[in-house]
C-alpha positions in Angstrom: 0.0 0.0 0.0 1.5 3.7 -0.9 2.6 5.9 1.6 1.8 9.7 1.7 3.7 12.6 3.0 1.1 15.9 4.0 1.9 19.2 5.0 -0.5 20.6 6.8 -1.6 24.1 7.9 -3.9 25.0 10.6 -5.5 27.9 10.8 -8.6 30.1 13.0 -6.8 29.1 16.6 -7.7 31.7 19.1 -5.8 31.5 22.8 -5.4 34.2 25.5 -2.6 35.4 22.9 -4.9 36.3 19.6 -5.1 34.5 16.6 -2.3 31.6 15.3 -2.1 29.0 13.5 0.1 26.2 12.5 1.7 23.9 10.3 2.9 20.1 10.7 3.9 17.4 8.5 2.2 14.2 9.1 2.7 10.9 6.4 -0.5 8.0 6.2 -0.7 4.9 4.1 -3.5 3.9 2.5 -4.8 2.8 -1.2 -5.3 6.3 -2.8 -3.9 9.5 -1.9 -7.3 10.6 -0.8 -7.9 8.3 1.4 -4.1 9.1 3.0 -5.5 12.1 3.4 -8.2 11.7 5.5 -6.7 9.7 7.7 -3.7 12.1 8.0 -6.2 15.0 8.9 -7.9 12.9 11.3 -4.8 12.2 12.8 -4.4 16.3 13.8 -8.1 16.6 14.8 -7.5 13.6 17.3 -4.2 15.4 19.0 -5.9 18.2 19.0 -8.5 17.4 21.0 -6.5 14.8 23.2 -3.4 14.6 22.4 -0.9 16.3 25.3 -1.2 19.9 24.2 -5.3 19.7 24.2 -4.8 21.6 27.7 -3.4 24.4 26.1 -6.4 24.7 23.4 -9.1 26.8 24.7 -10.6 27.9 21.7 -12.5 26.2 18.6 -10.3 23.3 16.8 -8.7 24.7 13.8 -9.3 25.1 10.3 -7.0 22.5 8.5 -6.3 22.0 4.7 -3.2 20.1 3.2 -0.7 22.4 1.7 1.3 19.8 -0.3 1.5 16.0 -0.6 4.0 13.5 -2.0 4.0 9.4 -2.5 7.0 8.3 -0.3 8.8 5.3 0.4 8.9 3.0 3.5 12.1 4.2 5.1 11.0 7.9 4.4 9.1 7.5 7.4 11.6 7.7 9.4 12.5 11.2 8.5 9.1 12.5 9.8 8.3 11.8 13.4 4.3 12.2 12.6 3.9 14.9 15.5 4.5 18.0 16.6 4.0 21.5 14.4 5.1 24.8 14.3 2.9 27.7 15.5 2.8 30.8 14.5 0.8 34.3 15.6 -1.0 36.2 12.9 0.8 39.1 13.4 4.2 37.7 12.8 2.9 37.0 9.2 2.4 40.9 8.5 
């Protein structure tokens, strides 16, 4: 079965700091890259909610669309540690 490498980017997170979002990397495996996909996305909803930094998320879950995917191979994996992101404020992008 293929394996998929997704970047994705969160975005609406309000916190007692303003507005931020985020971006992680996350890689699936599954039949069709769509599939990968969802599973990958489901994958940040799920930490988001209750994974170990849930306790810092008081506001609504983010909005999250993939930025860029790509088939890898098996020992690509290892590269990726499929956790984690890098936040951001708002105003840092201005």
């Amino acid at each position: 079965m293929p394996i998929y490498r997704f970047v994705i980017h969160g975005t609406g997170i309000q916190n007692h700091r303003g507005h931020a979002g985020f971006v992680t990397t996350r890689w699936a495996q599954a039949a069709t890259e769509q599939q990968a996909a969802e599973k990958a996305l489901d994958s940040v909803r799920r930490n988001w909610t209750t994974g170990p930094s849930s306790v810092l998320n008081d506001g609504p879950p983010p909005t999250l669309e993939i930025d860029s995917s790509q088939r890898i191979a098996a020992w690509e994996i290892w590269s990726a540690s499929n956790r984690g992101n890098t936040l951001y404020r708002d105003e840092d992008l201005a």
